[in-house]
C-alpha positions as CSV (number, residue, x, y, z in Angstrom):
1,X,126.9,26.9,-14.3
2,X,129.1,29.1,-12.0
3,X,128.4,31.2,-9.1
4,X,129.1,34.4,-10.6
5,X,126.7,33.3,-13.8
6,X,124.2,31.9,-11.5
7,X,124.0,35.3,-9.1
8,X,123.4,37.3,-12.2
9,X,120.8,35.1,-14.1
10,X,119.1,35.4,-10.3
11,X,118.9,39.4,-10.4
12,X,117.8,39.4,-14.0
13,X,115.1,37.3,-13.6
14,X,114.4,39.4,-10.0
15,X,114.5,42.9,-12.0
16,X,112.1,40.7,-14.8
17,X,109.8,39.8,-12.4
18,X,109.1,43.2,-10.8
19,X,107.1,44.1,-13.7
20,X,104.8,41.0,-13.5
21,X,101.3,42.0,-12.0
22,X,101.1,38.9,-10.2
23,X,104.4,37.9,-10.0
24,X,105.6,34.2,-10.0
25,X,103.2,31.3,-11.2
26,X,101.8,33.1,-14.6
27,X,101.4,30.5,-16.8
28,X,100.2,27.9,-14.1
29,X,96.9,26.6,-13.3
30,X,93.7,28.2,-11.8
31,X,94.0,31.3,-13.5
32,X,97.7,32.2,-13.5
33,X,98.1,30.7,-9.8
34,X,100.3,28.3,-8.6
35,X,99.0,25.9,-6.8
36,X,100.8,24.2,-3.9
37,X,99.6,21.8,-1.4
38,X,99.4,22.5,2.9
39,X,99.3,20.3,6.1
40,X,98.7,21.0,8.9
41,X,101.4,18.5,10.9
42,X,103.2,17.7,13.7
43,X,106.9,18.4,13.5
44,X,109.6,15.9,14.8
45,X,112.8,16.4,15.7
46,X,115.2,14.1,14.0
47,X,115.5,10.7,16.5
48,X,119.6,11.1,16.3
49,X,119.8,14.6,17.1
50,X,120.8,16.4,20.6
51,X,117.7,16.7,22.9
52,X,115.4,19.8,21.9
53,X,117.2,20.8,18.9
54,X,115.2,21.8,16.0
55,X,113.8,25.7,15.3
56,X,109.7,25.7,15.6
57,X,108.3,26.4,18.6
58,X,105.3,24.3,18.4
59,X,104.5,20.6,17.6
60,X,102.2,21.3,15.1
61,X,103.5,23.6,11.7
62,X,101.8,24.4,8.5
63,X,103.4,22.9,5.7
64,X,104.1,22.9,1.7
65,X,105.5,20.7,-0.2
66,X,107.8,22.0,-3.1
67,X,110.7,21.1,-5.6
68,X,113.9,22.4,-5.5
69,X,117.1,21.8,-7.2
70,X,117.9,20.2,-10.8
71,X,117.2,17.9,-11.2
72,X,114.4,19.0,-8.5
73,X,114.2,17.3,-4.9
74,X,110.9,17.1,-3.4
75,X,111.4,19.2,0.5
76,X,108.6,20.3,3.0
77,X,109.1,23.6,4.2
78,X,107.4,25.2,7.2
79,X,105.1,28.5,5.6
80,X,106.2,31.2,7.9
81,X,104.5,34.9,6.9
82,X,106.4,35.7,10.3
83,X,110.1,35.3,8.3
84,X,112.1,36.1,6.0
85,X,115.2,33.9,5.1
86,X,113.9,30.9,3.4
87,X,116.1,28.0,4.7
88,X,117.0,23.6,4.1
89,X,118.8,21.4,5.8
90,X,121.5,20.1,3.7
91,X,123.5,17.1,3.3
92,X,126.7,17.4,5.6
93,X,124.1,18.8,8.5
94,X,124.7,14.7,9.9
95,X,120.4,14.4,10.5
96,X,118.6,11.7,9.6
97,X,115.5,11.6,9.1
98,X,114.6,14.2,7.8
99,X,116.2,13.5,4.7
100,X,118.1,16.7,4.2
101,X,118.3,18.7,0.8
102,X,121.1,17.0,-1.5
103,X,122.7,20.0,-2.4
104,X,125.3,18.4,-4.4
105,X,123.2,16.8,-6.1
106,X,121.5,19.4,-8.0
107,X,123.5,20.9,-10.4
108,X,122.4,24.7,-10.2
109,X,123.2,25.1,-6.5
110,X,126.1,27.4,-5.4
111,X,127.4,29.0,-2.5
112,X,127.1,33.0,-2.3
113,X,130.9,34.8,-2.0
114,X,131.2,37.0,0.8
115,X,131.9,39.6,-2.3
116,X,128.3,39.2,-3.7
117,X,125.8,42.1,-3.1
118,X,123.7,39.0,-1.8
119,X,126.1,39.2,1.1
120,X,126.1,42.8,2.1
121,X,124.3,43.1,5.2
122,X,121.1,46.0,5.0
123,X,120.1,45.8,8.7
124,X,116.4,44.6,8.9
125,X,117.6,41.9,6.2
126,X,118.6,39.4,8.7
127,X,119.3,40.1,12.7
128,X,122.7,39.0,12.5
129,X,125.2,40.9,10.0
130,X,126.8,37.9,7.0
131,X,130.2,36.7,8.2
132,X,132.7,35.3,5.8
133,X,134.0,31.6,5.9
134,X,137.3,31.0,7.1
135,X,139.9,30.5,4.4
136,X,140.5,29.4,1.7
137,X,136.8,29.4,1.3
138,X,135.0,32.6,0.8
139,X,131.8,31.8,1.4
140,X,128.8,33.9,2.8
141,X,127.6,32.7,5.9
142,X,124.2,33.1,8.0
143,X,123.1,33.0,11.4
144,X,119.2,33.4,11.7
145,X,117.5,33.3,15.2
146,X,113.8,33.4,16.2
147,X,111.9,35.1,18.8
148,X,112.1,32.1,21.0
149,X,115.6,31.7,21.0
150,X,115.9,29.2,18.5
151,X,118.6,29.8,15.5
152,X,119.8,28.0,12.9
153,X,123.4,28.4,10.5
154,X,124.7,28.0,7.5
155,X,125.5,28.8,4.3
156,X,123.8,31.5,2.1
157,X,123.6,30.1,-0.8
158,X,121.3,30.3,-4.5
159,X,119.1,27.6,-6.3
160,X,116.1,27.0,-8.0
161,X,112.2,26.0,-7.0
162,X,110.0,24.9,-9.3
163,X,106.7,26.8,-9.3
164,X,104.3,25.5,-12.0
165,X,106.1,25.6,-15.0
166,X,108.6,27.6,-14.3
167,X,111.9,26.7,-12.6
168,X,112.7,30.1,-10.2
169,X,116.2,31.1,-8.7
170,X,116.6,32.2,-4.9
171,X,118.8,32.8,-2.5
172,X,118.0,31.1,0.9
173,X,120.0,29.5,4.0
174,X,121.4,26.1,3.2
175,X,121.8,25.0,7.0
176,X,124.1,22.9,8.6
177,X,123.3,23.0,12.4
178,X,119.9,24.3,14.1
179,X,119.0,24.8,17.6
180,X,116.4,25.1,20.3
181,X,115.3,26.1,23.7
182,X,112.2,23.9,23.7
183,X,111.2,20.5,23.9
184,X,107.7,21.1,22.5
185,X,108.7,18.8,19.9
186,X,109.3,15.3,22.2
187,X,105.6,13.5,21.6
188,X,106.1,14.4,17.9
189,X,105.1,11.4,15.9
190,X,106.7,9.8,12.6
191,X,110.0,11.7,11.8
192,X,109.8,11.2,7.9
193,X,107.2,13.2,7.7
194,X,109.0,15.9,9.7
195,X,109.7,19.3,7.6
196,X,113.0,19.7,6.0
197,X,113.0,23.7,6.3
198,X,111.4,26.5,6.3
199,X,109.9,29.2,3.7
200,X,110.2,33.1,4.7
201,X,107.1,34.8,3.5
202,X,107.4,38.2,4.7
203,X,108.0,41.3,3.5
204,X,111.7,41.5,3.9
205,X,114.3,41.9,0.7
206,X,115.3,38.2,1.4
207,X,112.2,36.8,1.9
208,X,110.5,34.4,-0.6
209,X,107.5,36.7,-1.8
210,X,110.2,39.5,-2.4
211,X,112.7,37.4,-4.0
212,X,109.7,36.0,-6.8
213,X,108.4,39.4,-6.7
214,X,104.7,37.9,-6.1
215,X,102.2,40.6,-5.2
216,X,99.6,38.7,-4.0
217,X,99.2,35.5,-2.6
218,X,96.5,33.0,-0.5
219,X,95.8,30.4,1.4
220,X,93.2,28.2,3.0
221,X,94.1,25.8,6.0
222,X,91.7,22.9,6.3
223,X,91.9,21.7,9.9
224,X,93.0,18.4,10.9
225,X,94.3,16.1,8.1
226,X,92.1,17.7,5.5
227,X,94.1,19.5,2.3
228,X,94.7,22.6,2.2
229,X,96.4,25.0,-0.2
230,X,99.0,28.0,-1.1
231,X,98.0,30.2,-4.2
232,X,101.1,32.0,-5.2
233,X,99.8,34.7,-7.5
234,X,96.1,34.8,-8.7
235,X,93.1,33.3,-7.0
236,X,92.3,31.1,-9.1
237,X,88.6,32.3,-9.7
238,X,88.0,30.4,-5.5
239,X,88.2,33.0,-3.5
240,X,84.9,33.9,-2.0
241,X,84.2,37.5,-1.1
242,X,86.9,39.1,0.8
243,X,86.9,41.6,4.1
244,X,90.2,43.5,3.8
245,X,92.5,44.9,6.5
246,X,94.9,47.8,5.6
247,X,98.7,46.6,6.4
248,X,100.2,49.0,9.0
249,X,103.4,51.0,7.9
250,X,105.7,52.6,10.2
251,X,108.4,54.1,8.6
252,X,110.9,54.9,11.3
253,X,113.1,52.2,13.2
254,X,111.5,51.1,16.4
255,X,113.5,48.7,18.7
256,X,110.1,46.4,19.3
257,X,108.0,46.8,16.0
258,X,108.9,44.6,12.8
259,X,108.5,46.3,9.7
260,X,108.8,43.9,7.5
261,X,105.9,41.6,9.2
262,X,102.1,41.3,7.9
263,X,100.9,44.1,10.6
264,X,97.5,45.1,10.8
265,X,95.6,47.3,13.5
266,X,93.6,45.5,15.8
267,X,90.2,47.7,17.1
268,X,88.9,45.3,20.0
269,X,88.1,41.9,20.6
270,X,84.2,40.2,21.8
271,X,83.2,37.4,23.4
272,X,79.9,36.4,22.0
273,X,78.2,40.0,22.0
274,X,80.3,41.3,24.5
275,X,83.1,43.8,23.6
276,X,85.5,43.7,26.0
277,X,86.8,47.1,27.3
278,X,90.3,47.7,26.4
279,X,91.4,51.0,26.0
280,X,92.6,51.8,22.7
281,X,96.0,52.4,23.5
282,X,96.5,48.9,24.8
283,X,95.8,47.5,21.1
284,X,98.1,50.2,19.0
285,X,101.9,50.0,18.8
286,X,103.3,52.0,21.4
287,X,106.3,55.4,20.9
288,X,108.7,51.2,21.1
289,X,106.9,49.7,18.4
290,X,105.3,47.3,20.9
291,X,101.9,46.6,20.6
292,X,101.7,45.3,16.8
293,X,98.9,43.1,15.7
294,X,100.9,40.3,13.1
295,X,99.3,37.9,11.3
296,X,101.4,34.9,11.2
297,X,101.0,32.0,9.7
298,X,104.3,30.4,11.6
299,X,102.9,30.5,14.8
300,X,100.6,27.9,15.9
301,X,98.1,29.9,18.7
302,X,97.2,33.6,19.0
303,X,98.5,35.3,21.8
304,X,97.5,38.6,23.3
305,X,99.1,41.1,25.3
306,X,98.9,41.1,28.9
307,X,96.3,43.8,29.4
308,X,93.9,42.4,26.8
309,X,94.4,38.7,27.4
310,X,93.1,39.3,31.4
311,X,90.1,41.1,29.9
312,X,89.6,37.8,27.6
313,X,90.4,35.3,30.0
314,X,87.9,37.1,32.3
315,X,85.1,37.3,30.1
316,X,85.6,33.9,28.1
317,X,85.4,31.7,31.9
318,X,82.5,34.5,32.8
319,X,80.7,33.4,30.1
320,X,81.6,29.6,30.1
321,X,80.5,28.7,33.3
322,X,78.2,26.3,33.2
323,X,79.7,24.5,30.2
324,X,83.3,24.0,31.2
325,X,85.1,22.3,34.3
326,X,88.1,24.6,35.2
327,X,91.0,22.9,35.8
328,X,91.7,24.5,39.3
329,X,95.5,23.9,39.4
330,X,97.0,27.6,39.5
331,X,100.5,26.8,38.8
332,X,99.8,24.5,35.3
333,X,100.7,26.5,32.6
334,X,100.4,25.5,29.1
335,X,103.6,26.3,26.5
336,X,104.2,29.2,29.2
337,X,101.6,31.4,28.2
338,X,98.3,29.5,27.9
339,X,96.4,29.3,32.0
340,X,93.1,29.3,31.2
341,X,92.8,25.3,31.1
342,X,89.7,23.3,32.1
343,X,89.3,19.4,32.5
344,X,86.7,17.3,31.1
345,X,85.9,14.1,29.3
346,X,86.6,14.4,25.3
347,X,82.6,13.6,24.7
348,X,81.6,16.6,27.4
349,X,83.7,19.0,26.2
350,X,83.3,17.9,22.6
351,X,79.6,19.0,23.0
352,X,80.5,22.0,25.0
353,X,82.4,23.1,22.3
354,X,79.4,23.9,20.3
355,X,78.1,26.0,22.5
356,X,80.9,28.2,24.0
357,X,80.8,31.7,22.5
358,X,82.7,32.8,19.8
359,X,85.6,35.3,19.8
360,X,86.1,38.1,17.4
361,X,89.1,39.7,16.8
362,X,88.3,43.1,15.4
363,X,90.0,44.1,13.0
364,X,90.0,47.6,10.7
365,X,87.7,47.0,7.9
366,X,87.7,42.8,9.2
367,X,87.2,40.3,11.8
368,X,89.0,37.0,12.4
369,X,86.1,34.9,14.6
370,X,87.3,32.1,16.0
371,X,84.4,29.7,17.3
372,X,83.7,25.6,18.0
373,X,86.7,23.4,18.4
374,X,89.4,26.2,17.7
375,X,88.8,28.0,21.1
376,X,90.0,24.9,23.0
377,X,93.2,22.5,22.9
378,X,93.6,19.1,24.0
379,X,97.0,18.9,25.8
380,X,99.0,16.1,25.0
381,X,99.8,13.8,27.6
382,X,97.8,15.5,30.2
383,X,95.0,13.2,32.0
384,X,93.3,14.1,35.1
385,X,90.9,11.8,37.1
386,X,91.4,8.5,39.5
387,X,91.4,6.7,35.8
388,X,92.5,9.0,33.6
389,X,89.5,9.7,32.2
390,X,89.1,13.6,32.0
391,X,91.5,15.6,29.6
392,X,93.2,18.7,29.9
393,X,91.5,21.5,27.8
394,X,93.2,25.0,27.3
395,X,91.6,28.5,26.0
396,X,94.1,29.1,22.5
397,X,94.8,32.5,23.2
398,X,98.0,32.8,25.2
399,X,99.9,35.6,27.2
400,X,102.6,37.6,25.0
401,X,104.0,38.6,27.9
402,X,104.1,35.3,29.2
403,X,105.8,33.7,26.4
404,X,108.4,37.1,26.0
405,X,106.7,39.0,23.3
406,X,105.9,42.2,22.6
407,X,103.0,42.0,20.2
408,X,100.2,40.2,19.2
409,X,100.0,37.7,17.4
410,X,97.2,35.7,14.9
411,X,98.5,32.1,14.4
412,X,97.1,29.4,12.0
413,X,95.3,27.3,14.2
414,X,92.7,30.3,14.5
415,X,93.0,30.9,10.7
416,X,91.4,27.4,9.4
417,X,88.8,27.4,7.1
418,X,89.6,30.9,5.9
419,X,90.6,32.1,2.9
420,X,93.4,34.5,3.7
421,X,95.0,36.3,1.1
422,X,97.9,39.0,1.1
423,X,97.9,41.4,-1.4
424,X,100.7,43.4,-1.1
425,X,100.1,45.4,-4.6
426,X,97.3,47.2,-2.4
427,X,98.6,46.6,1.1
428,X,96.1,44.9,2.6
429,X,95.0,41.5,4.3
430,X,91.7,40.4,3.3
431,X,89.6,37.6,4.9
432,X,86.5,35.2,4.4
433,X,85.2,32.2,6.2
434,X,85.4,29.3,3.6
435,X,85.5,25.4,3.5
436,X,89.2,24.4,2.5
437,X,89.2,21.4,1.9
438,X,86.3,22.1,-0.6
439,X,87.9,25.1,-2.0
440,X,91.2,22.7,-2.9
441,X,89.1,19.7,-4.5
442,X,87.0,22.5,-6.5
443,X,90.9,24.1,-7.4
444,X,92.1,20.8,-8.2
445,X,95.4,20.3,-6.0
446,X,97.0,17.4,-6.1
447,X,97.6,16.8,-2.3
């Protein structure tokens, strides 16, 4: 099949598929869902590649595994509701291990032209405007960079994934070199099981979702090891009852607010029964667009803005006296946003845990309460004591202002063992505490 042939079965099948009610995934299992496995991994960079040179921030992603290509290639992508641009490594990008997508080996890939509406650049699309190859070739190239000043490049080009039963054409970013400014990727363990890309889920024209034209999807992160899943489309008849959050629209261009992200309006944040007193204006977007609440399955930790993190940080140690050992080294700072770190044995602070108060994030019409283990995080490599016997333990809320962003941010370590769905027929996030690793055995997942 040609280019030309290929770029217009894609936007039949796109203009097809925004009259589905559920989008992709119809005739699939669990109630016209498909059903896709997660991880929750750690991320290594490939052993032969420059120091510090691969896109995710932190060492430990969310992950699905999917097919894509024909004949199709099994890849694991990265599930980022924070992007849009879908993206692979590809043979010719010279790493190894991962084992990059073998785009010349699948006989319904092709290379966008820099002629193809696919290449016209529609300004929140991607941040950096399409650029053409240099002659002879006319292909459409990409740049796509991150908040944390990571990017990667390539070509845009069109394929298919195969979602149940059917086999799905879209356009994503066949990359051939990928950088970045941090090392939190060095104590990453096995490299084969390191993630070949990355899947855009947002909202944007280009991302995944839009591109299948799904109108509702889920997922439930078991923690640790444990399976988890992605439901594109239906729920499959699992979903337990749901608290929804109305998405936030803004229609005007602001320089700080993304438009295209899963935003949602958060009312105040507690610490056990306390609700901490931050004035409302600190928690809404501001006349910039900063001050978004984004729920973001990309990001690893939440982070808060400066005003409301102090009032947390405050509270949580006010409240944690007696149970946790601050660390009581002022200038160790964790990812360069997380300070409130304490030091302890794994058995002491283990049992701690149990007891340490939970923290709600308040949402409009829901609440994401994080409680137990997810409020603190081991830090790798970090010992304390004559023998090494105490570890280094910090809060998992971090500083946005800290870490150079202007919003907030709910990331996926804080969203296990809840059933998250995005339904973006109704514009809304809905929540509900659940067991995932329950809910994917009841569902049937192969894993």
């Amino acid at each position: 099949m040609d280019m030309d042939s290929f770029i217009v079965l894609l936007f039949l099948f796109l203009a097809r598929a925004e009259a589905a009610s559920h989008g992709v995934g119809r005739e699939g299992k669990a109630g016209g869902a498909v059903l896709l496995p997660l991880r929750l991994q750690e991320v290594a960079p490939p052993p032969r590649a420059p120091a510090n040179r691969l896109r995710f921030r932190h060492n430990v992603s969310l992950t699905v595994s999917v097919a894509v290509g024909t004949p199709p290639q099994n890849v694991t992508m990265v599930l980022d509701t924070g992007s849009e641009l879908s993206w692979l490594l590809c043979n010719g990008s010279s790493v190894s291990p991962p084992a990059p997508f073998n785009a010349s080996a699948s006989f319904t890939y092709g290379a966008v032209d820099c002629s193809s509406p696919a290449c016209v650049w529609r300004g929140r699309d991607l941040p950096v405007r399409p650029f053409c190859d240099a002659p002879p070739s006319t292909a459409c190239r990409v740049s796509i960079s991150y908040a944390d000043a990571s990017s990667a490049d390539g070509l845009l080009v069109a394929d298919t994934f195969v979602l149940g039963a059917q086999a799905v054409p879209a356009l994503f970013g066949c990359i051939t070199s990928y950088s970045s400014s941090t090392a939190a990727n060095n104590n990453a363990t096995d490299p084969s099981e390191a993630a070949t890309g990355l899947l855009g889920m947002n909202r944007g024209s280009l991302s995944f979702v839009t591109q299948t034209a799904t109108l509702r999807f889920a997922y439930c992160i078991a923690p640790g090891q444990g399976p988890g899943i992605l439901l594109l489309g239906g729920d499959g008849g699992a979903a337990p009852p749901l608290n929804y959050t109305p998405l936030i629209e803004i229609s005007q261009p602001l320089p700080y607010f993304d438009r295209v992200a899963y935003s949602v309006q958060l009312e105040g944040i507690r610490v056990g029964r306390a609700l901490l007193a931050i004035p409302k204006s600190v928690l809404t977007p501001d006349h910039t667009g900063a001050g978004q609440t984004m729920v973001d399955s990309g990001t690893q930790f939440t982070f808060l803005l400066a005003d409301a993190y102090a009032a947390l940080k405050g509270e949580f140690l006010n409240q944690t006296r007696s149970l946790l050992a601050p660390l009581g080294e002022p200038g160790f700072v964790f990812q360069s946003a997380f300070d409130a770190c304490f030091r302890g044995p794994e058995e002491r602070v283990s049992a701690a845990s149990r007891l340490l108060p939970e923290v709600g994030l308040v949402l409009r019409g829901a609440e994401v309460a994080v409680a137990g283990e997810k409020l603190l995080y081991s830090v790798p490599g970090e010992r304390r004591g004559e023998e090494g016997e105490e570890a280094v333990w910090c809060l998992t809320f971090g500083n946005s202002d800290m870490a150079g962003m202007s919003a907030y941010v709910i990331g996926h370590h804080h969203q296990q063992d809840v059933w998250v769905e995005y339904d973006l027929q109704n514009g809304r996030v809905g929540f509900a505490p659940a067991r995932c690793e329950l809910a994917t055995q009841r569902l049937g997942a192969q894993v």
